[in-house]
PALUM-964603 format. One line per 10 residues: number of its first residue (from 1); for each residue z negated, x negated, y negated of C-alpha. Coordinates in nm, 4 decimals, always signed. Layout:
% residues N
NUM	Z:X:Y | ...
END
This chain:
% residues 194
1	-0.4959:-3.0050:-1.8057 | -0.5610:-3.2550:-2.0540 | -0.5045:-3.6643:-1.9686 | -0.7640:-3.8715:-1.9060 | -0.8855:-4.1064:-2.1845 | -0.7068:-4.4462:-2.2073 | -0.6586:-4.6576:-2.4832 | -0.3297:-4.5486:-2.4453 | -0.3687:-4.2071:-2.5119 | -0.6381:-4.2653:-2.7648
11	-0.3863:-4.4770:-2.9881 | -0.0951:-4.2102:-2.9784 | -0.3732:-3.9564:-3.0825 | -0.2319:-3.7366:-3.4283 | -0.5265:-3.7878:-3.7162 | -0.7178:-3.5878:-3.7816 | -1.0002:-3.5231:-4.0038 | -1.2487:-3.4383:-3.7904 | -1.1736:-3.7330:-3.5142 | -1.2265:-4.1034:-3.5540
21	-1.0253:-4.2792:-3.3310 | -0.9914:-4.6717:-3.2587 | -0.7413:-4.9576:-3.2953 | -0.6287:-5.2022:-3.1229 | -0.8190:-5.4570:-3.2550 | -1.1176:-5.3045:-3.1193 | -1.0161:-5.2823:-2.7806 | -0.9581:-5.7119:-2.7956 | -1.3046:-5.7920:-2.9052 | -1.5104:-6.0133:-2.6664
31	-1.8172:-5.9036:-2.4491 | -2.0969:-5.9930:-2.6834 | -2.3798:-5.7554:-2.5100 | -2.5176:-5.6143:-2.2346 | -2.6932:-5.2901:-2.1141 | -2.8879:-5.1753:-1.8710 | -2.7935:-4.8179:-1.8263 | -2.5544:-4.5831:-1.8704 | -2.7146:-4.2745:-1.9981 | -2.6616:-4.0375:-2.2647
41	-2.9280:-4.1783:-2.4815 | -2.7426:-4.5425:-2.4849 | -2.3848:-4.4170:-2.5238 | -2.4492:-4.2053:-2.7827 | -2.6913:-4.4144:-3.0049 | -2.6757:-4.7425:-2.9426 | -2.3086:-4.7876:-2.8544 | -2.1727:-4.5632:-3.1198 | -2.3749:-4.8076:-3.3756 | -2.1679:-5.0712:-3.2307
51	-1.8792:-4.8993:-3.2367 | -1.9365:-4.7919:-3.6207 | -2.0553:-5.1719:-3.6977 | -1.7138:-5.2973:-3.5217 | -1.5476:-5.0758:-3.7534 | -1.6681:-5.2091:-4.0245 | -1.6196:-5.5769:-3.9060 | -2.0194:-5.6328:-3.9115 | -2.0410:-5.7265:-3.5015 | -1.7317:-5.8040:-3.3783
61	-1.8270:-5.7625:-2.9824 | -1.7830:-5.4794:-2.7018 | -2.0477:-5.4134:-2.4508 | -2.0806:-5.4275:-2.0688 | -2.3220:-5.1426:-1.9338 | -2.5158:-5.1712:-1.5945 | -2.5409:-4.8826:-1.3732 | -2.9057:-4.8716:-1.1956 | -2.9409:-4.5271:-1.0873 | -2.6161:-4.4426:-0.8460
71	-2.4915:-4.1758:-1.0960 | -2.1641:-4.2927:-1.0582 | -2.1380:-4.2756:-1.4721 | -1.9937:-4.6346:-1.4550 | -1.6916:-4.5592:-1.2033 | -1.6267:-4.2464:-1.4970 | -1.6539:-4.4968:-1.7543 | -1.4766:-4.7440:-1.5724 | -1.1631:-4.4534:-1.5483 | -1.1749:-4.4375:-1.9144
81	-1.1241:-4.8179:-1.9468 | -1.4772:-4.7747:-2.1097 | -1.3673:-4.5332:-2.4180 | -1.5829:-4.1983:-2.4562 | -1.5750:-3.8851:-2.7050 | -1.8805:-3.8809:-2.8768 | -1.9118:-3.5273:-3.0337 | -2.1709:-3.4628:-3.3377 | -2.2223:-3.1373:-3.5158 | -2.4733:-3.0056:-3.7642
91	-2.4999:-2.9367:-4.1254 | -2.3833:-3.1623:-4.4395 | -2.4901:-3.0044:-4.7754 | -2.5245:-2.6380:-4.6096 | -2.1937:-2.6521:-4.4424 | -2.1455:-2.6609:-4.0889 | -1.9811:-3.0056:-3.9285 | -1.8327:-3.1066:-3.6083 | -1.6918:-3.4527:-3.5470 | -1.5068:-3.6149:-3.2887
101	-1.5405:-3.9840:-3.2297 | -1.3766:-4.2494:-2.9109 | -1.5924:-4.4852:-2.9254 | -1.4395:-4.8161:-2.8107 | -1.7887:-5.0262:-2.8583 | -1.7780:-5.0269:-2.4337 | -1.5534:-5.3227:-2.2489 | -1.6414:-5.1651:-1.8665 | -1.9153:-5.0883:-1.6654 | -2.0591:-5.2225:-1.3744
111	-2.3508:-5.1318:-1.0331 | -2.5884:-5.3280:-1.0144 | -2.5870:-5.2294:-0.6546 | -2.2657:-5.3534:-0.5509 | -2.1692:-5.5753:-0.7941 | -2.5094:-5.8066:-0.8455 | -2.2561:-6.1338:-0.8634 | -2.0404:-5.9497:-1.1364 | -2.3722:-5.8656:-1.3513 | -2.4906:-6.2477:-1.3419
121	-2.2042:-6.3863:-1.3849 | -2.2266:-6.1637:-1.7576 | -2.5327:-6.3581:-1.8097 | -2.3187:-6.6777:-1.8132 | -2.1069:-6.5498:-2.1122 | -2.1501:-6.8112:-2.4240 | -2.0625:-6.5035:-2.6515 | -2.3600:-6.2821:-2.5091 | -2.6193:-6.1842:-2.8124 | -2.7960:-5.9012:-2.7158
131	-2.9313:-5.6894:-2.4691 | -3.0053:-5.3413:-2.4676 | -3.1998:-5.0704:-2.2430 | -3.3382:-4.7891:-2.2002 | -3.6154:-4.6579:-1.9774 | -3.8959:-4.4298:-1.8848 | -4.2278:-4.5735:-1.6928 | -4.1241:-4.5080:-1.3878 | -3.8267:-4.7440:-1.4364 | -4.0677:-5.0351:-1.6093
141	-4.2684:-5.0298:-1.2732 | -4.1896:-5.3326:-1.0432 | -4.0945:-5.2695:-0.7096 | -4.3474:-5.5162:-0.4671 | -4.0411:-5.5796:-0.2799 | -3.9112:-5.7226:-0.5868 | -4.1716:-5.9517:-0.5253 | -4.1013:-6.0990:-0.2104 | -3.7618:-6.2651:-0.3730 | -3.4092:-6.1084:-0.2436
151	-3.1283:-6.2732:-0.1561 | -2.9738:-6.4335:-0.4839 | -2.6585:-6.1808:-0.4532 | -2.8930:-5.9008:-0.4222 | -2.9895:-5.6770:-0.7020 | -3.3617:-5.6538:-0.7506 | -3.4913:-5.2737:-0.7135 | -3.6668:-5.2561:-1.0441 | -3.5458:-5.2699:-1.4232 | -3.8489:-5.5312:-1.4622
161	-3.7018:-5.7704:-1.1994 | -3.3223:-5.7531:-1.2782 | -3.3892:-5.8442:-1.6376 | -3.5785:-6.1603:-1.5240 | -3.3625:-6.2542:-1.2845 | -3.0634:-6.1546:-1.5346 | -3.2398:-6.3912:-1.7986 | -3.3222:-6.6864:-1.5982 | -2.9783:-6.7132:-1.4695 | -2.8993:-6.7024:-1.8216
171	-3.1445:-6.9594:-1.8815 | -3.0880:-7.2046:-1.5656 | -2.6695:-7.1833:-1.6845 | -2.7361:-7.3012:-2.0565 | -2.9997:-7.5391:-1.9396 | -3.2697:-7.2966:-2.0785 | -3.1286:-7.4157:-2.4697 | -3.2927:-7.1613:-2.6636 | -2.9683:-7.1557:-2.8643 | -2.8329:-6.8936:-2.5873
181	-3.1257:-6.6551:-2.5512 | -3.0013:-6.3050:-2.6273 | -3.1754:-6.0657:-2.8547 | -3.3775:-5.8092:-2.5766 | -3.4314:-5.4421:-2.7287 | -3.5904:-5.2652:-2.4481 | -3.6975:-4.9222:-2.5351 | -3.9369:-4.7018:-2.3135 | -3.8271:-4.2884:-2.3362 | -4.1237:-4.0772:-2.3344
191	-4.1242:-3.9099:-1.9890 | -4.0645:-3.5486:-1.9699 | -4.3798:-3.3714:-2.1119 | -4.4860:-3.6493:-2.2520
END
């Protein structure tokens, strides 16, 4: 049985040529972004940029994912203390590659579900930059019960509402100084058979 991943276990790792492994710098950088989702897509594209652009001391931040769905990727995460194996293999000059990677680019992970409080109070982070989803149409739809206005400590239903209400908390706690509005890259995925 192998352990699970810790930063622990990820420092006392042997090199290796094929794995990239962290320090412990990385694991002390502030929160500096936020994303809404926790899919495969995200982790392995977006946060492994980070993680490569920590690395090379061009961000300097971790990120704090949001959990939508129920998939219960963000308690798995959240086990890992946010760390991951990214694995990519292919062909360099003819030659046949596989890489390992622990990306250390995520702080923790939270549900927007059950922890609606703990997601706006990330909006109220001076150090926040940027902002980062992913979604398909059906997830850019807004919910009508959205709407009707829920109970401040309430997640909204739909990815439309709780980035609003995610920004103008943001907004309302700086005194809407346009100094402190985060870059927003939201990215539709084609839907399948699309």
């Amino acid at each position: 049985a192998r352990p699970t991943l810790s930063p622990d276990v990820a420092l006392a790792l042997p090199r290796r040529d094929d794995l990239i492994v962290l320090s412990a710098e990385q694991l002390a950088l502030p929160e500096r972004a936020v994303q809404f989702g926790t899919g495969a897509l995200l982790r392995g594209l977006v946060d492994a940029i980070l993680d490569e652009a920590n690395r090379q001391d061009r961000f300097g931040g971790r990120v704090v994912m949001i959990g939508s769905t129920g998939s219960g990727r963000d308690r798995a995460l959240n086990d890992q203390s946010g760390l991951f194996t990214l694995v990519t293999q292919g062909l360099v000059d003819g030659d046949a590659t596989r890489d390992f990677r622990i990306v250390s680019s995520v702080s923790r992970a939270l549900a927007a579900s059950s922890q609606w409080d703990e997601v706006l109070h990330c909006a109220e982070n001076p150090d926040l930059e940027l902002i980062f989803s992913n979604t398909t149409e059906v997830g850019i739809a807004l919910d009508e019960s959205d709407a009707a206005g829920a109970p401040a400590d309430t997640a909204p239903r739909s990815f439309p509402a709780k980035l609003a209400s995610f920004l103008l908390h943001r907004a309302r706690t700086f005194g809407f100084d346009v100094a402190r509005a985060p870059v927003v890259h939201a990215h539709r995925a084609a839907a399948r058979g699309e």
